[in-house]
N, C-alpha and C positions, 0 to 999 in steps of 0.2 A: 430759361427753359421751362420751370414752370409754368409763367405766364403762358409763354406758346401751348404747355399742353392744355393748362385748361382756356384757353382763348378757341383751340381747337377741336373740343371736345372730347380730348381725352380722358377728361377727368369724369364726364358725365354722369358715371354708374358708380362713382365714390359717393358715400352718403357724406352730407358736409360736415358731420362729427370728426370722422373720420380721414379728412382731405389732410391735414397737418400729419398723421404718419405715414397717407398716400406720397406725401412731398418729403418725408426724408427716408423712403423709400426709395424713391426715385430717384433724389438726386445722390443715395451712395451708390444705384448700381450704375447712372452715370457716370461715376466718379473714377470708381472699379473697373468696367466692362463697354465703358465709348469716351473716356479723358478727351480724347480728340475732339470731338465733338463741343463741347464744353471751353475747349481750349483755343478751335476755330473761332469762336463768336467772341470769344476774349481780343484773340487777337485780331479780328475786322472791325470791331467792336458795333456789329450784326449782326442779326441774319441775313446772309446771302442766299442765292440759288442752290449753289454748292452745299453748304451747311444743314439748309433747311431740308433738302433729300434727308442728309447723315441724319438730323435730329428726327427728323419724322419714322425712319426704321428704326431709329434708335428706342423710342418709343412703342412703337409696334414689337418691337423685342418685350420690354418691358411688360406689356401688356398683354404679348401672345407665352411669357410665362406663367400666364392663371390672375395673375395682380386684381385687375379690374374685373374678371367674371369670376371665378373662382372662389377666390376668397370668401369666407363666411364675416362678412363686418362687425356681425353681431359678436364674433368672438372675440376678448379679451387675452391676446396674448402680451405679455408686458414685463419686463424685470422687476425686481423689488423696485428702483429708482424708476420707474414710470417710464424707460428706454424701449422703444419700437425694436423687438429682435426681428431675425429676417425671417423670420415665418409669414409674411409681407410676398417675398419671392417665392413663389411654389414651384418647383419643380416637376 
């Protein structure tokens, strides 16, 4: 699913410091809020036509909660152990 987002431009407006807590951003609210998705391409072990719709809103969700324009990059939000919180997901 990474691959695909950034193969597809999603990732585009992440600065590349930045991409590694774009991606475990990404893949918990995948994990959390479209399992299915995740879970389709496990089990065709692809992407289908079918999947590739799911994954692509799937994304566009992701993305149209602020993620990718929103966010300020320059800001360092981070736990003491250097853990990405979800301040990543903007509501």
């Amino acid at each position: 699913m990474i691959l695909f987002a950034g193969t597809n431009g999603y990732v585009d407006k992440v600065p590349v410091e930045r991409v590694r807590e774009w991606e475990t951003a990404f893949l918990r609210f995948m994990d959390t809020q479209h399992p299915a998705v995740g879970q389709s391409i496990t089990a065709e072990k692809r992407i289908t036509d079918e999947n590739e719709k799911a994954l692509r809103a799937a994304i566009e969700d992701f993305a149209g909660r602020g993620v990718s324009q929103s966010v300020n990059w320059s800001t360092s939000n981070r736990l003491a152990g250097g853990q990405v919180t979800d301040w990543l997901i903007v509501e």
